[in-house]
Structure formats: C-alpha cells, structure tokens
C-alpha positions as CSV (number, residue, x, y, z in Angstrom):
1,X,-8.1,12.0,9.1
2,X,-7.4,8.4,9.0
3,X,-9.7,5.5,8.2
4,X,-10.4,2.9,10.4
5,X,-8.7,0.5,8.0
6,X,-6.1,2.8,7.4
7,X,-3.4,1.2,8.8
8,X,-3.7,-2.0,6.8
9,X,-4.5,-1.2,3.3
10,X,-2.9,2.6,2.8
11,X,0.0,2.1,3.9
12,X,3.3,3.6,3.4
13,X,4.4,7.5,2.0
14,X,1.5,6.6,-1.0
15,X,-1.2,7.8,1.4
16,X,-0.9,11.5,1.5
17,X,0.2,11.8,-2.3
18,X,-3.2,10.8,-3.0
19,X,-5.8,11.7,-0.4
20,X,-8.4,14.6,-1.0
21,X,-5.9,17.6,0.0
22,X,-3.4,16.1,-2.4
23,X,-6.5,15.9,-5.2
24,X,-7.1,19.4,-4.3
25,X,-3.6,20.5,-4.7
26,X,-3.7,18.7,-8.0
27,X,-6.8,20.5,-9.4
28,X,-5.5,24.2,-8.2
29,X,-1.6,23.5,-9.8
30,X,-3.7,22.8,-13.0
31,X,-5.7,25.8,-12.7
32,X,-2.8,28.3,-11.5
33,X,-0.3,26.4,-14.8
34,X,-3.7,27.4,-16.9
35,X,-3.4,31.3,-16.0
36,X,0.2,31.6,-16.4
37,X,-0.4,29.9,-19.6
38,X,-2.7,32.4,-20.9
39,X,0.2,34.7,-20.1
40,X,3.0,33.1,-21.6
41,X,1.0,33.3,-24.8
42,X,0.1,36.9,-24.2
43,X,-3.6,36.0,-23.9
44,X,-3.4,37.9,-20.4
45,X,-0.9,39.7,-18.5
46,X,1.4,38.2,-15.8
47,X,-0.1,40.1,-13.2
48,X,-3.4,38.8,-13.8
49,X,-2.3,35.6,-14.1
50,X,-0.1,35.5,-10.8
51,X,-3.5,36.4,-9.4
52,X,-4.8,33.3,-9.8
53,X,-2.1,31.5,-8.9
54,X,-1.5,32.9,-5.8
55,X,-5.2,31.8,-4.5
56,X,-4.5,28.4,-5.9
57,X,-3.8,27.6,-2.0
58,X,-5.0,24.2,-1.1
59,X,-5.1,25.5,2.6
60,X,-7.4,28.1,1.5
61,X,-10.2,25.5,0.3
62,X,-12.2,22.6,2.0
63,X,-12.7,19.5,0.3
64,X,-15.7,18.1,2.1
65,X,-17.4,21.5,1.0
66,X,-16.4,21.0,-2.7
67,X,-17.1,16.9,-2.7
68,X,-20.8,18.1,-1.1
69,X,-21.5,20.7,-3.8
70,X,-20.2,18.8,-6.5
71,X,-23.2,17.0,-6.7
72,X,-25.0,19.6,-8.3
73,X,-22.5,19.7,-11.6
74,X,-21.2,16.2,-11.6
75,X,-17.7,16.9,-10.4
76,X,-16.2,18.9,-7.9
77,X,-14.2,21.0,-10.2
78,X,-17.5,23.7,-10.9
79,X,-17.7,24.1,-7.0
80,X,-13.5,24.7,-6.8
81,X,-13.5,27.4,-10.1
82,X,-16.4,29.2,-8.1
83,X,-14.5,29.7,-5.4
84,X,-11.5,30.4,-6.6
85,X,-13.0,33.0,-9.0
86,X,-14.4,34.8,-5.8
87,X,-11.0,34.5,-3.7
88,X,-9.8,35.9,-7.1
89,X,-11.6,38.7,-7.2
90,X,-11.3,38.9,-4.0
91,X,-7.9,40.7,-4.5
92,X,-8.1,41.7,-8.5
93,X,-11.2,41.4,-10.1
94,X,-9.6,42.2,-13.5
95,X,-8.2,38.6,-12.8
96,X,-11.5,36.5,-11.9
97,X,-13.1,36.8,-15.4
98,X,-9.6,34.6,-16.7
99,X,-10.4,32.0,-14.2
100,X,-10.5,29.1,-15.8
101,X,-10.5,30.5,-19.3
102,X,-10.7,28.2,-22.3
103,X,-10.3,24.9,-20.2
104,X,-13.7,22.4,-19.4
105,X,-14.0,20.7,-15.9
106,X,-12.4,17.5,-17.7
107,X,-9.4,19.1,-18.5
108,X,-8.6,20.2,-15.3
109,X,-9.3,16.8,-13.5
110,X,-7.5,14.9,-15.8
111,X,-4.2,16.9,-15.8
112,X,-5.0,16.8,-12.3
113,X,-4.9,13.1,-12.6
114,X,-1.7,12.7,-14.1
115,X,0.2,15.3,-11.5
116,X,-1.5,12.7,-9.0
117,X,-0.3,9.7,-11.0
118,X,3.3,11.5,-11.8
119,X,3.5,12.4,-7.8
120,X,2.7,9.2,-6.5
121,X,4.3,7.1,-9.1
122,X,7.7,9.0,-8.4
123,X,7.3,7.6,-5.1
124,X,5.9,4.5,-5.5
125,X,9.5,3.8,-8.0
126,X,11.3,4.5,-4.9
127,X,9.8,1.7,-2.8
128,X,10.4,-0.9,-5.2
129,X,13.9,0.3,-5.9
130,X,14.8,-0.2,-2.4
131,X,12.5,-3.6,-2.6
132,X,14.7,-4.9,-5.4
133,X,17.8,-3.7,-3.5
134,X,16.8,-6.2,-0.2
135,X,15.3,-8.8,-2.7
136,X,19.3,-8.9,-4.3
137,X,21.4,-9.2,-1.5
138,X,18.7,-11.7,0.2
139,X,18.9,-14.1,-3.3
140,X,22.9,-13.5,-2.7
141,X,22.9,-14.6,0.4
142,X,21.3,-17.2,-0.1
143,X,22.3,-18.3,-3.8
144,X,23.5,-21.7,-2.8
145,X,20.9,-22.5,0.3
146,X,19.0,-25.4,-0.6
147,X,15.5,-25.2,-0.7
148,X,12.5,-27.4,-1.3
149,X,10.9,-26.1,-4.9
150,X,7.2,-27.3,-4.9
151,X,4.7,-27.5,-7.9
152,X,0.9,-27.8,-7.5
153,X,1.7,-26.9,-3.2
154,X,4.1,-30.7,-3.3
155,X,7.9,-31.2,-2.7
156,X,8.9,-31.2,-6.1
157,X,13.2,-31.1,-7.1
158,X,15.1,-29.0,-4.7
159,X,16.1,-25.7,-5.4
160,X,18.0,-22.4,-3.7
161,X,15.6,-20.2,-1.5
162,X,18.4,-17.6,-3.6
163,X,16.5,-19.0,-6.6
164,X,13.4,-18.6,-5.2
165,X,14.1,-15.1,-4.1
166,X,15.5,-13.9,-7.4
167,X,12.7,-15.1,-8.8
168,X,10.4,-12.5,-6.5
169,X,13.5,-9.7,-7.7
170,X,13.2,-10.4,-11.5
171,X,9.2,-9.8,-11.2
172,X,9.1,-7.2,-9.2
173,X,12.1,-5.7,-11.4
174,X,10.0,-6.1,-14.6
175,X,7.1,-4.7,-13.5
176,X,8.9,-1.5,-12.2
177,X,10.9,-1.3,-15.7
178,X,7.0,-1.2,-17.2
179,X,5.6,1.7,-14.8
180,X,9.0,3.5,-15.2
181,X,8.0,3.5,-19.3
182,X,4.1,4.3,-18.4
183,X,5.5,7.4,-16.2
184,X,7.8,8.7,-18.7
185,X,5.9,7.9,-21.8
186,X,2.1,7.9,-21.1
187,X,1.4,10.5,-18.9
188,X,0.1,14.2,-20.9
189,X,-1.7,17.8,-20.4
190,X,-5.2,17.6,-21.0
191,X,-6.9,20.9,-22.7
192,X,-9.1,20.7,-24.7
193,X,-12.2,23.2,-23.9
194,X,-15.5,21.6,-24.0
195,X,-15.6,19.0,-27.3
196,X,-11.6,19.1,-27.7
197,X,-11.5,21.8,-29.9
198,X,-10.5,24.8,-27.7
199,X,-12.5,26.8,-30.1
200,X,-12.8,29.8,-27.1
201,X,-9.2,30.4,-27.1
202,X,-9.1,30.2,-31.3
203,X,-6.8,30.8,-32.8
204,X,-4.1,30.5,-29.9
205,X,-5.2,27.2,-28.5
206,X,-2.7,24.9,-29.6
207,X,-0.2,27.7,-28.4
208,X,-1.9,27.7,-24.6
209,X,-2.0,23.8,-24.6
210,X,1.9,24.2,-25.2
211,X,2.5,26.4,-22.9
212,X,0.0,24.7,-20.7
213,X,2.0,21.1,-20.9
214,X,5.6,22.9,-20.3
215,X,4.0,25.2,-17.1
216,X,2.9,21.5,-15.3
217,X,6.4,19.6,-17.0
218,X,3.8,17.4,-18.5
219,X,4.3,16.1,-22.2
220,X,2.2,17.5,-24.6
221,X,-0.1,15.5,-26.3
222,X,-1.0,15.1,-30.2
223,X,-4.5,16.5,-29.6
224,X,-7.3,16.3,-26.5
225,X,-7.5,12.7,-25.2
226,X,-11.3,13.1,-23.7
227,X,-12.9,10.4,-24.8
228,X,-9.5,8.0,-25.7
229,X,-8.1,6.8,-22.3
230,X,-5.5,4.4,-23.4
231,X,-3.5,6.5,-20.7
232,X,-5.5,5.5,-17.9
233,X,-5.2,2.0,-19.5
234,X,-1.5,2.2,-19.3
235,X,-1.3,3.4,-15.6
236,X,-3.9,0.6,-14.8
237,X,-1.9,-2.1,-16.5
238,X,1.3,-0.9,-14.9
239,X,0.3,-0.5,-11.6
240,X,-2.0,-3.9,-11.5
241,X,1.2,-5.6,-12.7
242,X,3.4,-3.9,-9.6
243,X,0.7,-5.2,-7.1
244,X,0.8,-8.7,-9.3
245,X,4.5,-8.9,-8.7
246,X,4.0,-7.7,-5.0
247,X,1.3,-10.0,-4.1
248,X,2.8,-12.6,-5.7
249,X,5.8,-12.5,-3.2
250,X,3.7,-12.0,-0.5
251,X,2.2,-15.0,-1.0
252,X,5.2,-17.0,-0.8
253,X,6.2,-15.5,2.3
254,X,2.8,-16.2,4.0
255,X,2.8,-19.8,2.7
256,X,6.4,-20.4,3.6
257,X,6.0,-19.5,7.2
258,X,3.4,-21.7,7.9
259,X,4.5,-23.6,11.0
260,X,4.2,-27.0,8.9
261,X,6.7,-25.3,6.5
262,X,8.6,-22.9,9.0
263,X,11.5,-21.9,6.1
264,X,10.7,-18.1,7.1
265,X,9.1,-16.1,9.5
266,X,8.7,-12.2,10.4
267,X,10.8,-10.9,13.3
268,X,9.0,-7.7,13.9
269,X,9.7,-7.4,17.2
270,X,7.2,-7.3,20.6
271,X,3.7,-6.8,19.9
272,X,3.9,-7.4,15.8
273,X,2.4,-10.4,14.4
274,X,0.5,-11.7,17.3
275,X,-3.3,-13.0,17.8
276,X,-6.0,-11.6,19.5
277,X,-6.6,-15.1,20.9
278,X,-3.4,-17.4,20.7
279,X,-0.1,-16.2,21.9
280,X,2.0,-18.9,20.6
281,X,1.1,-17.3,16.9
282,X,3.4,-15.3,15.5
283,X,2.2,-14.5,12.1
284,X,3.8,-13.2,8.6
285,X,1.4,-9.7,9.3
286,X,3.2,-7.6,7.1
287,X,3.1,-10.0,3.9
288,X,-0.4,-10.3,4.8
289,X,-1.1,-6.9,4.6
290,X,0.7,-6.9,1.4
291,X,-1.4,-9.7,0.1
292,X,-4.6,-8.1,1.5
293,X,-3.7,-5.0,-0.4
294,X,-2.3,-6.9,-3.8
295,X,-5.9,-8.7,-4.2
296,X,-7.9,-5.9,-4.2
297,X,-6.3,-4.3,-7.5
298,X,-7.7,-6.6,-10.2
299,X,-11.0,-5.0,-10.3
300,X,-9.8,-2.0,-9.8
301,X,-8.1,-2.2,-13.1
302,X,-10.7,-3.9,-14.6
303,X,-13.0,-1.0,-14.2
304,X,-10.4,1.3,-15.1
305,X,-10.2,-0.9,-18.2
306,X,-14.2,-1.1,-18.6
307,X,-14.4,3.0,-18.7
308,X,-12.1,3.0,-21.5
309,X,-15.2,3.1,-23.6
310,X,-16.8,6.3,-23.8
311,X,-19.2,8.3,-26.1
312,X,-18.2,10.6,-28.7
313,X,-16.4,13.7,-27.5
314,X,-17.4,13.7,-23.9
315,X,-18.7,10.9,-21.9
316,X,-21.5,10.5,-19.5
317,X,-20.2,8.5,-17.0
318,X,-17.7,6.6,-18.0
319,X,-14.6,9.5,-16.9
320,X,-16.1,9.9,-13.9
321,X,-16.2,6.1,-13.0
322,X,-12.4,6.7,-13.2
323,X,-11.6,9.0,-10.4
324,X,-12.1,6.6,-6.8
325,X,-10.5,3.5,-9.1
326,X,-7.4,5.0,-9.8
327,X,-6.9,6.6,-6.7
328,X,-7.8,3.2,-4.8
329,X,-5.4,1.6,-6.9
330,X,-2.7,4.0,-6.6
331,X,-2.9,3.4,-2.8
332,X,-3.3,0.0,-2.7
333,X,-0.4,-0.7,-5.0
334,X,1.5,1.7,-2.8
335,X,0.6,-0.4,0.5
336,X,1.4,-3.3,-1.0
337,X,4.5,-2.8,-2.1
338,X,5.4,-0.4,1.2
339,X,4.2,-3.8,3.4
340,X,6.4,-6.3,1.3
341,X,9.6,-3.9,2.2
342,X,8.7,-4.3,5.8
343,X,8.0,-7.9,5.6
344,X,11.7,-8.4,3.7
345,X,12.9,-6.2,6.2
346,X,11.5,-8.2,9.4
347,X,12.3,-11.6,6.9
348,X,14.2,-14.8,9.0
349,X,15.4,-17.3,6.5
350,X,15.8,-20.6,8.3
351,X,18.2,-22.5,6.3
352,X,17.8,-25.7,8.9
353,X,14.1,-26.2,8.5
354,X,14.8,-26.3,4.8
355,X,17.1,-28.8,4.9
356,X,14.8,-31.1,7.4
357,X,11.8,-30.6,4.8
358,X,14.0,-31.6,2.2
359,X,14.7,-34.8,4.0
360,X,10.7,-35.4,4.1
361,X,10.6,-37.9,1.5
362,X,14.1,-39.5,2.1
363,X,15.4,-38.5,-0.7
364,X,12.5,-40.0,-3.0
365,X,12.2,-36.5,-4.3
366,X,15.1,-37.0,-6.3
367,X,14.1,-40.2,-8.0
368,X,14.4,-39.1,-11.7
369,X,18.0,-38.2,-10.9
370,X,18.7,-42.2,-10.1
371,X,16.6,-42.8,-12.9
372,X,19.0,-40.8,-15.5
373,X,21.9,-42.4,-13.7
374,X,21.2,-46.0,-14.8
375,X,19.7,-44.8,-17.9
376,X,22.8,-45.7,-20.0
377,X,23.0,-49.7,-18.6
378,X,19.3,-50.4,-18.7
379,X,17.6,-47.7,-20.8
380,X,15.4,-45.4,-20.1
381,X,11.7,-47.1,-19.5
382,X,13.5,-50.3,-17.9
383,X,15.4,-48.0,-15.4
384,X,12.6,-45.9,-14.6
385,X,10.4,-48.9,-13.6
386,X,12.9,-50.3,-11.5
387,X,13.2,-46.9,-9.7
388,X,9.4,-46.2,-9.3
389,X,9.1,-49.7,-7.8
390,X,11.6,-49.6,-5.3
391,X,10.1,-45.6,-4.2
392,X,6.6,-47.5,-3.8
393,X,7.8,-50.2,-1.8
394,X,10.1,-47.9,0.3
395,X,6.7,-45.7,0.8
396,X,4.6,-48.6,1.4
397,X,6.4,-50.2,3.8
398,X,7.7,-47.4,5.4
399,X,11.5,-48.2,5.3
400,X,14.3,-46.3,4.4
401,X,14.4,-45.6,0.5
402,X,18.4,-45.6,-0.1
403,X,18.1,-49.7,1.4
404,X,15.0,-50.4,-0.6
405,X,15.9,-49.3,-3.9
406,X,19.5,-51.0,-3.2
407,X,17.7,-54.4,-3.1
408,X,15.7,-53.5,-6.1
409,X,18.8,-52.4,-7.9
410,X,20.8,-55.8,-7.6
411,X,23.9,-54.6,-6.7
412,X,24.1,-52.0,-10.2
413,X,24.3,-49.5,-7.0
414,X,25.8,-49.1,-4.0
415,X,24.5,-47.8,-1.0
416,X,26.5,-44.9,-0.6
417,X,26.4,-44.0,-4.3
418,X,22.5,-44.2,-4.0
419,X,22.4,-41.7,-1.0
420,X,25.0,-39.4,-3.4
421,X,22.6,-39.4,-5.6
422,X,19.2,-38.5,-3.7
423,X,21.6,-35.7,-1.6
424,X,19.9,-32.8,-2.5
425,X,22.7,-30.6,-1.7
426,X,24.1,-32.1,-4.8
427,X,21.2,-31.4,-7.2
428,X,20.5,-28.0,-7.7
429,X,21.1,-27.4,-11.0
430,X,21.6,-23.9,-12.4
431,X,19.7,-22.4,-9.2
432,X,23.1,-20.7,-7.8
433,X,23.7,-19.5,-11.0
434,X,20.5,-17.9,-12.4
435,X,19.8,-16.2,-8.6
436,X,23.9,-14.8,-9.9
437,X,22.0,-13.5,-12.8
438,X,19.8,-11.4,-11.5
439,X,22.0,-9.7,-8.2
440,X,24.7,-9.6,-10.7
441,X,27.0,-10.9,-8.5
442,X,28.4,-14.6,-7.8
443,X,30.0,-16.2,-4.6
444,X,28.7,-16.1,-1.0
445,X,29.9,-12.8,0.4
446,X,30.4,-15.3,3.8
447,X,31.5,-18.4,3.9
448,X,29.2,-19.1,6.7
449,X,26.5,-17.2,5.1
450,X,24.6,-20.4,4.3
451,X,25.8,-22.7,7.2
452,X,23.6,-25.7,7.6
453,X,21.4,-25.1,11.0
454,X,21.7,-21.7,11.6
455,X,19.0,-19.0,11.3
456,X,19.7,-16.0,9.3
457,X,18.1,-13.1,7.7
C-alpha cells in the first residue's frame, strides 16, 4: 500500500527493499539460514531443517497481524516464531521444536537488519553510480562554461558551472566510496542466544554462529554485538553522509534556478514542476524532493547515534529505538539520491544567463585581478586603493566601471586592457582543470558544447 506522501519522500527502487514485506522476508531468511545451520553442524538433520525453511514464506504471513501482536513481547519477532512453529508443525512436528533453537528475538532482527541494510544498500550504490556517471559527463561538458561562483549567496570570482558540477561529483563520489567500505566491512551475523553467550547450543555455538554467518553470506563477527552497535553507527554515518552529499547538490540546483538566477532549470516535460496556483512557475520539483528528503536524515542519525548506548548485555529500549530510524533513513537516503538522478536527468544548463549574470557588476567582480596587475608599478596597498576607489565611484554614480577606473588610473591603463582584464572568460583559474580531474577526461567533446547563448543540457 502506498502512503499518502509516498510519492515524495520514498521514492525510487529503495521503497520495496525496505517496507514491512521486505522486513518480513528479512526475519524468515534469518530464521530458515538458523535451521540449516543447526544442520550443517549436525545439531539437526537436513530434513528437519528444510522444514523450516520451506514455511519461511513471506506470502504465508501478515505483517499487520505480527506488528499488532508484538506488542505483547516487545517486538514482532515472538508473534513470527509462533507462527512459524505452528505452520512447522503443521507439516513435521519433529521440526517445530528446532524452531528457532539457540537464537534470542535480537538475533534474529538484527541479522535481519543487516540483510535489509546489505539489500538496500546494494541498490542504493547503484543510483549513485549512475548519479556520478551523469554528474561526469555534465562537469565535461561544461568544464570551460563560465559561471558566476558566489560566497555568503554574492557574486564572488567567476568560475566553470563544470567546476561547480564536479564539485557535486567529487562529494557524492566520496560519500559512496564510504558506504561501499561500511557495506563490505561493517555489516555481520548476529547470534548470540539470550546474554551473548549461546550457552543452549554449548558446546557447538561458535560452530552454528559460523555456519550461521556463511548460510546468510554475512561476515562473521568476533563475538555477539548486542549491546555494541558501532555497526549501526557506521550505516548511520554512511548513509547521513550520502543524503549530505545529495542534499547538498540539490540545493544548488534549487537555488540556481531561481528565476533571478535562471542558470538551470528542470525540463520534465507537461504537467511536472508546475503550481497549483500560478502557471507561469515551472519549478526545480525533483531537486526539491531531493532536498525535502536529504533534511530529514540528520535526526534520523542522530537517534541512531543516541541508541548506541545501551545497558549491559541486553538493552531496554535502546535496540528497539533503532528499527523505524534506520528504515526511515534507508528510504529517505534512497529518495534522495533516486530524485537528484531525475533532477540531473530533467537538468537545462543555460550557459547565456550565466554569462549575463556575470556581467552584473560590470566586471567589478574581478577587481583584485586589476589590483595584482598594477601591483608591480605601485605596490600592493597603493594599487589596491586606487582600484577600490574607482569600483565605488563607478557604483556610486552608476557609470560604466572600465571608464571610471581608466580616469582613476591616469593613463597606467588603457581602456581596452582594463576590459581584458575584468573579462571573465579570461579568469577562471584552474576551474577547467580540476572539473578534468575528477571526469578524468580533458577537452570539450564539442566544440560547440559550450557556445555562448545557447541552452543545453
């Protein structure tokens, strides 16, 4: 069933990987690996095990039923082993007594956990790797584009919207280098019985948790992790960094398409990005989604952070405070980073309206670059004075700033080497080249790719 605000904030293939059926699916994959466990270690026989497994159906269980009866136990694991024990015995009661057997309800919903983390993570990594992928070629089309780079929201030095796209590639590269680490490195099996001790299946229990960890292709950790969750600190992290990284793009894009900015907007065809009220509108809705989704991740983390202290072997509280956070956090990061492909997807770059707010200040912008250029007749303080006179005047009296700070300047200037100067085509730095650093490529792949006026993706 979907929500009402569905649509928005659980969006992309993120969804189903962690809704209740895929929760479900989670728990009974724990629970059938746990029999076939017990077999692998001769503790029971095959057929018993196979048993279980073959009632760990998620079709054959409802999870309304189990999330309304856990509240009797604390968690909806005791509700799921009753029933499966009966649809066990069902077929083989010989089997029903191994239901189960050895584990505690926080084994099973934290090896649930990580299949859900593992499942959705492996998803989530193919998103941004296709993110990346349109983040590159859009910084390589557009390594050379000039671009108005802003500091504390003003018209700052000009820069390359390439620059300013692999900038949005680097982050959202480095974060997805970090959950790649936290998914191959950080994930485990959890059994440990009820204090960590699996002192029912003694002496075989490190011998089932093995075999436990290698039936789920889990890595087997050290020893039980009940009450240490510097794993679900590590998934946190990781994830609130992706939706960071995300949001943090987003942003842009929603600030740069404002129609007093107009560098970028969404073409997402009829129908997408309009107003309930105003039809001229045609607004950035799928980096807003993204955005919408990105800000809601910090305190999810944060309480993910805040249950990471827990009481002696078991906790009260504090492991169940985990399950909704992670799950909302799973989903969120997912959306976010499903919306921001669409919005790159749906992305106009408008290389013209760049260039027209670069010519906002009239070239004042580049002031310091004048400044360095008469540095070396009239020093440094001297030249800048000089410089930030003539940019007052010119802003004062509202007249053109190349013939102002020529009749400042005395003639140590002329006209047309003060407009070379304050072109801002002509300052850019090492923009082209560190956007080359980061697609790994160099060159336009066009030599009209970046023609001045034109709209392009």
């Amino acid at each position: 069933m979907t929500g009402l605000f569905d649509g928005v904030l659980n969006h992309g293939p993120l969804g189903p990987l962690t809704d209740d059926t895929a929760w479900l699916r989670a728990l009974l994959d724990t629970e059938a690996a746990l029999a076939r466990a017990l077999a692998d270690t001769g503790l029971i026989t095959a057929e018993r095990a196979e048993a279980v497994a073959a009632a760990c159906v998620a079709d054959r269980y409802d999870p309304a039923d189990l999330g309304r009866a856990a509240a009797a136990g604390g968690n909806p694991v005791i509700p799921l082993v009753a029933r499966l024990t009966q649809n066990v015995r069902a077929t083989h009661p010989d089997a029903a007594r191994h239901v189960h057997q050895g584990a505690t309800s926080q084994d099973v919903m934290d090896t649930a956990a990580m299949l859900l983390v593992r499942r959705a993570g492996t998803a989530l990594r193919t998103e941004l790797a296709a993110l990346t992928g349109d983040l590159r070629s859009l910084s390589h089309r557009h390594r050379a584009t000039p671009a108005p780079g802003r500091t504390l929201l003003q018209q700052a030095l000009p820069t390359t919207f390439g620059a300013v796209a692999a900038s949005w590639t680097s982050g959202l590269a480095g974060a997805a280098d970090r959950l790649d680490h936290v998914l191959d490195h950080h994930l485990a099996a959890q059994l440990g019985g009820a204090v960590g001790t699996l002192a029912s299946l003694h002496p075989h229990g490190p011998a089932v948790a093995s075999a436990f960890a290698a039936r789920l292709d889990l890595p087997e950790p050290l020893l039980p992790w009940h009450t240490e969750r510097g794993r679900i600190a590590e998934i946190a992290a990781a994830l609130g960094r992706v939706s960071g990284a995300a949001g943090n793009v987003a942003q842009d894009i929603v600030l740069l398409a404002q129609t007093e900015v107009g560098e970028v907007s969404e073409e997402g065809g009829s129908g997408v990005g309009g107003s309930s009220t105003m039809p001229h509108k045609r607004n950035p809705v799928a980096a807003v989604s993204a955005l919408a989704a990105a800000r809601q991740t910090p305190g999810l983390v944060a309480t993910l952070f805040a249950a990471q202290i827990q009481e002696h072997q078991r906790a009260a509280g504090a492991w169940h405070a985990e399950w909704l956070p992670l799950t909302d956090l799973l989903r969120r990061t997912g959306s976010a980073v499903s919306w921001l492909r669409v919005s790159v997807e749906r992305l106009r770059v408008h290389p013209d309206r760049m260039a027209a707010n670069l010519d906002l200040t009239g070239g004042l912008a580049l002031s310091e670059r004048l400044t360095a250029d008469l540095t070396p007749e009239l020093g440094r303080l001297e030249a800048h004075q000089r410089v930030t006179t003539a940019c007052r005047a010119a802003v004062d009296e509202g007249r053109d700033p190349v013939e102002v700070l020529a009749e400042h300047l005395h003639g140590l200037r002329t006209r047309d080497r003060i407009s070379s100067l304050l072109d801002p085509a002509d300052y850019l730095g090492a923009a082209p080249v560190f956007a080359d650093r980061v697609t790994g490529r160099t060159g336009r792949t066009d030599p009209t790719d970046n023609e001045e006026g034109t709209d392009e993706r």
